[in-house]
Phi, psi and omega in degrees: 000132160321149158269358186280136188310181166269346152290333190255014173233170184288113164268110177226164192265147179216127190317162178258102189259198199291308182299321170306306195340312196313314188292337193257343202269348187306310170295324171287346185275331186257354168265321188207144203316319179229119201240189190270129187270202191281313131007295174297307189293297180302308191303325133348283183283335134303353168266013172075013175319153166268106192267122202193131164253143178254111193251182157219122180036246155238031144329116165249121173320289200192181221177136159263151148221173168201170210190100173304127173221202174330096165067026195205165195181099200270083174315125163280333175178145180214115204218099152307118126251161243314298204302344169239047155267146179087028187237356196053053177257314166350263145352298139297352182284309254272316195302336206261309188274341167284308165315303153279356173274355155278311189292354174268014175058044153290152198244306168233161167241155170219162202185144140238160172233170190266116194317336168267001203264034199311330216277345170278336168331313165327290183279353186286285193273017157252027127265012166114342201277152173250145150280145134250006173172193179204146200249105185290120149081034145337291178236146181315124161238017238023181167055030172090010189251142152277169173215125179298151171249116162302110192271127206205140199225150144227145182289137158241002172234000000 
């Protein structure tokens, strides 16, 4: 990694293809409890999801997938990483994905978050997403535990 912020360089989105997987599961390893394996990701980009990395030169910020269905667009992962969290690249992917889910004539984005997850819940809803339900025993908590998901939408027309 560079030592230069990520403020003072150019930042741009670049598709996340097959060669990247190493680098993002890496990132998923360091983020979260249960992160997304090597498996998830290929399987993503093969299914032709829409996948973007958020770079600074070459550094990766952060990263997306979503998955185009009717009139919809399901976020699947939305990912900081850790050491530039809290910096609004967040925000910038959410925006960068909104944008393109207007331009696929989507009608709504969907998301779940982990019900414990307030501070993205946070960011969710200072980009406009509403809850609209929870998803029981959703996501992988360890020991044998779920953890419910909130289910969070934004209208896009």
């Amino acid at each position: 990694m560079r030592s230069s912020s990520p403020a003072a360089v150019e930042v741009q989105f670049a598709p996340l293809l097959a060669e990247h997987i190493d680098a993002v599961v890496q990132i998923e390893q360091r983020a979260y409890a249960h992160p997304w394996n090597r498996t998830n990701f290929a399987d993503a980009l093969q299914s032709g999801y829409q996948a973007q990395m958020l770079l600074a030169e070459e550094t990766v910020l952060g990263y997306f997938v979503a998955m185009e269905g009717v009139e919809e667009v399901h976020l699947l992962n939305i990912t900081v990483a850790p050491e530039f969290q809290r910096q609004g690249w967040s925000r910038i992917m959410l925006d960068a994905l909104t944008l393109w889910a207007r331009g696929r004539q989507a009608q709504w984005l969907w998301l779940e978050v982990r019900v414990g997850n307030t501070r993205a819940m946070h960011v969710y809803e200072a980009q406009g997403y509403a809850r609209v339900g929870v998803r029981k025993d959703y996501y992988p908590a360890g020991h044998g535990k779920r953890e419910d998901a909130v289910v969070m939408g934004l209208k896009l027309v």
